[in-house]
C-alpha positions as CSV (number, residue, x, y, z in Angstrom):
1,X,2.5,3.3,-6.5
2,X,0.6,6.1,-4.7
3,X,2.3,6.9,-1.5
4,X,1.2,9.8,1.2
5,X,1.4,13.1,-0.9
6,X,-0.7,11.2,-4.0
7,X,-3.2,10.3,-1.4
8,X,-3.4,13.7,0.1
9,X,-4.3,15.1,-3.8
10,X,-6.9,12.3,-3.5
11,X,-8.3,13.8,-0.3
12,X,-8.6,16.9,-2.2
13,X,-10.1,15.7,-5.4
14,X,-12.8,14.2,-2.8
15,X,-13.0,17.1,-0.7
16,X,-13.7,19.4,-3.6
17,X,-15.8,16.9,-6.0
18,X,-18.4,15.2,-3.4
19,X,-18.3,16.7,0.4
20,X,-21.3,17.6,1.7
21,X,-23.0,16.9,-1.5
22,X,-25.8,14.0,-1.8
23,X,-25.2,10.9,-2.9
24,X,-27.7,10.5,-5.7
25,X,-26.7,7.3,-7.4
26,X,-23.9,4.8,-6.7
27,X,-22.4,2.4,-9.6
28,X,-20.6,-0.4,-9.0
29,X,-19.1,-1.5,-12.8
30,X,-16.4,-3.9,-10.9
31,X,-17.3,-5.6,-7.7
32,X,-13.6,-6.6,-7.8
33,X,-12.8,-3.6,-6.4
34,X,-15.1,-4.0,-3.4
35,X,-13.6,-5.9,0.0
36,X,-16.7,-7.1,2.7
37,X,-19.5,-5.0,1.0
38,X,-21.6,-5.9,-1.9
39,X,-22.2,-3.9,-4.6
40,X,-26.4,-3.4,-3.5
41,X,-25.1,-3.0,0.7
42,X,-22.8,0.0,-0.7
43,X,-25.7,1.4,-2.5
44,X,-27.9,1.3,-0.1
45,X,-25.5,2.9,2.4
46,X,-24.6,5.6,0.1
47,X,-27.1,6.7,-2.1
48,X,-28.9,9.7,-0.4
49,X,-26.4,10.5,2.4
50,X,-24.1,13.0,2.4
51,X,-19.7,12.3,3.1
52,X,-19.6,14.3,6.3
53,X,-15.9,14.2,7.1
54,X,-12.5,13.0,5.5
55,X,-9.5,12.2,6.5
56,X,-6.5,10.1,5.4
57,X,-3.9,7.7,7.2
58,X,-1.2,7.0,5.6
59,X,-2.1,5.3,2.4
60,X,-6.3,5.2,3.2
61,X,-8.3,7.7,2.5
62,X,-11.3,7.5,5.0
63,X,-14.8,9.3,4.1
64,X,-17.3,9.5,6.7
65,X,-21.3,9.5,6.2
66,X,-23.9,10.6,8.3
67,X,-25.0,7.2,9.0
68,X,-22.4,6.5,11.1
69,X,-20.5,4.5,8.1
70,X,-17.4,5.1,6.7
71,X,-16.1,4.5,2.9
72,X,-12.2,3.0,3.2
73,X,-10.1,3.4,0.1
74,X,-6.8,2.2,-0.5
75,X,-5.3,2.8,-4.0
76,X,-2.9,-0.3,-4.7
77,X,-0.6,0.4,-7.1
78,X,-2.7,1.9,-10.0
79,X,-5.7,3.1,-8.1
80,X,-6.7,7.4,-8.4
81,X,-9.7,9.1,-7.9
82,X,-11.0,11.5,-10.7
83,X,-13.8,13.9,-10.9
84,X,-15.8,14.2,-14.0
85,X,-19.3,15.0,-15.1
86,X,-22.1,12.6,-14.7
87,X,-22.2,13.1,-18.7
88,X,-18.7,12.2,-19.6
89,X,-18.1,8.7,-21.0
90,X,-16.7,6.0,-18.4
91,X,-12.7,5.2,-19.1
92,X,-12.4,1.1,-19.1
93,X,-10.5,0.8,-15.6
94,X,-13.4,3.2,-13.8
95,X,-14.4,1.0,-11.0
96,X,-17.4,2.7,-9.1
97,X,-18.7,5.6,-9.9
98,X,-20.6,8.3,-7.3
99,X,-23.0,10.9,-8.8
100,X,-22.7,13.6,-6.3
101,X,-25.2,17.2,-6.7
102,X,-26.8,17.2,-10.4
103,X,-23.1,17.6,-12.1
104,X,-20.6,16.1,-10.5
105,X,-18.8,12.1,-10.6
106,X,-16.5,10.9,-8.3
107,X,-14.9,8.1,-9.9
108,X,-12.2,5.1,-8.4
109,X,-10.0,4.2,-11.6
110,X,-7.9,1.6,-10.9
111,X,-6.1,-0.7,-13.7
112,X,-4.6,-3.8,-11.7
113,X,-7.1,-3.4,-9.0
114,X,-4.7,-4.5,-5.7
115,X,-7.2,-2.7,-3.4
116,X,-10.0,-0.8,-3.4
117,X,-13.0,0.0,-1.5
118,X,-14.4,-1.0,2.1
119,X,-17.1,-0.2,4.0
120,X,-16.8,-0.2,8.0
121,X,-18.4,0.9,10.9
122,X,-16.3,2.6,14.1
123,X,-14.5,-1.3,15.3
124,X,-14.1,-2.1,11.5
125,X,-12.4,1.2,11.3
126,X,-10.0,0.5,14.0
127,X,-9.8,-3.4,12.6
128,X,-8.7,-2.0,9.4
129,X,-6.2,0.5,10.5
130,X,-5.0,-2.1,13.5
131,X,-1.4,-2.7,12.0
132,X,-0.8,1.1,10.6
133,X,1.8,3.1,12.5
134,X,1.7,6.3,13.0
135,X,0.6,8.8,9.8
136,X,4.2,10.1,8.4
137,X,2.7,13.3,7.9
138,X,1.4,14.1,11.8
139,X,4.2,12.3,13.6
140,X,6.1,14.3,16.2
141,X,10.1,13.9,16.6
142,X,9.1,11.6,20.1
143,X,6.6,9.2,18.1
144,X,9.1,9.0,15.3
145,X,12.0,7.5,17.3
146,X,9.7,5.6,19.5
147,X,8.6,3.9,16.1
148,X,12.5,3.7,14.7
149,X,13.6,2.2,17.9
150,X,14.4,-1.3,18.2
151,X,13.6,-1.8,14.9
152,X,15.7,-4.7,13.2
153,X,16.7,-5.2,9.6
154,X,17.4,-2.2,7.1
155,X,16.2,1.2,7.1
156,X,14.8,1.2,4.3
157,X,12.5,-1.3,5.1
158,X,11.6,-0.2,8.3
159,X,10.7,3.2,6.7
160,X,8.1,1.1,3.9
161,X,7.2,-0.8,6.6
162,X,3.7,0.9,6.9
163,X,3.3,-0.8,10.9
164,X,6.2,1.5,11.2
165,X,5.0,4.5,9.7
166,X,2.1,5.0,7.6
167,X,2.6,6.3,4.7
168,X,6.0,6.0,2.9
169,X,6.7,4.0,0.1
170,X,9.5,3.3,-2.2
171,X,10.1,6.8,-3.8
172,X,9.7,9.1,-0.5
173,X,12.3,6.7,1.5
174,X,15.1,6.9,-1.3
175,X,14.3,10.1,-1.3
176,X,14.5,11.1,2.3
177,X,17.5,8.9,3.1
178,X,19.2,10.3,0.4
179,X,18.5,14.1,2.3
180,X,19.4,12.9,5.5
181,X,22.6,11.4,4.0
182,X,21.8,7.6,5.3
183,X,22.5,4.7,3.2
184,X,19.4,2.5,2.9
185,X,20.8,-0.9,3.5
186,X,22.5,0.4,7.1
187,X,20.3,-1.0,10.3
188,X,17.9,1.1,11.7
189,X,19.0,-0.1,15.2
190,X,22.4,1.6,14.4
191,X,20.9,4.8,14.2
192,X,22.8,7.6,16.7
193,X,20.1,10.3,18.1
194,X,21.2,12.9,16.2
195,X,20.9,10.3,12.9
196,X,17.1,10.2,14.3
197,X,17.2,13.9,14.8
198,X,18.2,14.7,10.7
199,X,16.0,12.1,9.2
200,X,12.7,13.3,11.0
201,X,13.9,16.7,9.8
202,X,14.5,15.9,6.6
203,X,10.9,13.5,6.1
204,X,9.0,16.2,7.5
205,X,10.6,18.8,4.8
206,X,10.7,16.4,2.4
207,X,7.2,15.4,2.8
208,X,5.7,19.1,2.9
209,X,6.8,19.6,-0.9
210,X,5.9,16.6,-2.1
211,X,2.5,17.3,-0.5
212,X,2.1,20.7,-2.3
213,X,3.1,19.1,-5.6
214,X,0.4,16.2,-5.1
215,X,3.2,13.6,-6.0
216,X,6.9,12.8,-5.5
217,X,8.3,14.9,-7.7
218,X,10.7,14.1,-10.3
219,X,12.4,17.5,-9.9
220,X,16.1,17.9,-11.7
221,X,17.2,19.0,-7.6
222,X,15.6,15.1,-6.2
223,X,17.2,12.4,-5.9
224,X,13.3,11.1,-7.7
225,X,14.1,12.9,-11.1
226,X,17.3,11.1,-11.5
227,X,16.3,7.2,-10.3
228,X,15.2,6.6,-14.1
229,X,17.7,8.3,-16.5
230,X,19.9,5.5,-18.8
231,X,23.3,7.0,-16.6
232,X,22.3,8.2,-13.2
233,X,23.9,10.5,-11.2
234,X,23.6,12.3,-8.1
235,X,22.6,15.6,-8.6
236,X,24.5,16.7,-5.2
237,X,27.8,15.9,-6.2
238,X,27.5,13.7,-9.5
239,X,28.6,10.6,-8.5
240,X,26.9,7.5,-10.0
241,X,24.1,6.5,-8.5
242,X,23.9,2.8,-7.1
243,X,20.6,0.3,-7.3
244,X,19.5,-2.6,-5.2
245,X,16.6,-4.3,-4.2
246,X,15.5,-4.2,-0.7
247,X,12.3,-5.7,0.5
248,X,11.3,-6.6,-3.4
249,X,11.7,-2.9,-4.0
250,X,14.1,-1.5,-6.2
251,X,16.3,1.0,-4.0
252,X,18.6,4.0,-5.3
253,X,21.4,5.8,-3.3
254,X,24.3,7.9,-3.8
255,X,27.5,6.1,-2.8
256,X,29.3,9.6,-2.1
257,X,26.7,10.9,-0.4
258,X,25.3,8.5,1.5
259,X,28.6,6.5,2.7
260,X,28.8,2.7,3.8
261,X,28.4,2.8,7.4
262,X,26.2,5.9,7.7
């Protein structure tokens, strides 16, 4: 599932394949895709305008037009965005596709098609990012714990929970847990300041290389590169790594490493 960093190469792939660039023809070849908008309404509030501003929230990638519109994309589990010439035969899960200049396509692909694409003024902006907490990425130490606080159930979950923070999902919270040495099933309201304190430092580092590689990576040194193997271990200390589901989510940790109680 994409999560932040995947969503930040999105922003890029935009950023690079259509900003400032006209909109010379929209096509819609899955209106499945689309949420409040027809196919002709996003047509005619796309073709022949220019995406004057992007920016991303957590998991949503918002581009802004100069008619006072703005595209909302969410990826789901499957969903990317590509950039291809107009020319270049259409892959069977390419969803809508934006001619942009003379020689450029920006194209949603998405195979199980669990979101998609809005289109929302300023309130259905703010409608649409109501129940989003506060982007992982640009979160100071103050909002993080104000957002941690009081929060009941597992950590784990309340780091996925994107009201929480926007932005994390299943990989990136093993993952950061696992740095911070906190055992995902322990209860976020058990969390000592200095526990706060390690696992903001540890999401913000954790996040800034992720970012730079575009993904989670499934480096030999991450916790992410050993979740899959047939015998995993921890590549800190080599214990055996443990699985359970949490929130529907299949969650990894390191018993050694991240201790019962911690």
């Amino acid at each position: 599932m994409p999560e932040l960093p995947d969503v930040e190469a999105y922003r890029k792939v935009f950023e690079s394949c259509a900003s400032g660039r006209v909109v010379r023809r929209v096509e819609v070849r899955d209106a499945g895709v689309l949420h409040g908008v027809s196919a002709r309404r996003l047509r005619e509030a796309l073709e022949g305008r220019r995406f004057t501003g992007l920016e991303r929230h957590g998991k949503w990638l918002l581009a802004r037009t100069g008619g006072g519109l703005t595209l909302m994309l969410h990826f789901g589990m499957t969903g990317r965005l590509v950039c291809e010439h107009p020319d270049a035969p259409a892959e069977p899960h390419d969803r809508v596709l934006l001619t942009v200049g003379r020689d450029r396509q920006l194209r949603f692909r998405d195979q199980r098609k669990l979101q998609g694409l809005w289109l929302a003024d300023g309130a259905g902006v703010a409608r649409l990012l109501d129940r989003q907490g506060p982007d992982a990425m640009a979160v100071g130490r103050a909002g993080f714990e104000t957002a941690l606080r009081g929060r009941r159930g597992s950590l784990k979950t309340a780091l996925t929970d994107q009201a929480v923070l926007a932005g994390l999902g299943n990989l990136l919270a093993d993952e950061i847990l696992w740095r911070a040495g906190l055992r995902p099933t322990g209860r976020a309201s058990d969390l000592t300041e200095a526990d706060r304190r390690r696992l903001y430092t540890r999401m913000r580092s954790t996040l800034r290389s992720a970012v730079g590689a575009g993904c989670v990576p499934p480096r030999d040194s991450w916790l992410t590169g050993h979740r899959d193997d047939p015998d995993p271990q921890c590549p800190r200390c080599g214990t055996h790594l443990r699985r359970t589901r949490l929130g529907g989510r299949t969650t990894v940790w390191c018993p050694r490493c991240q201790p019962e109680g911690s």
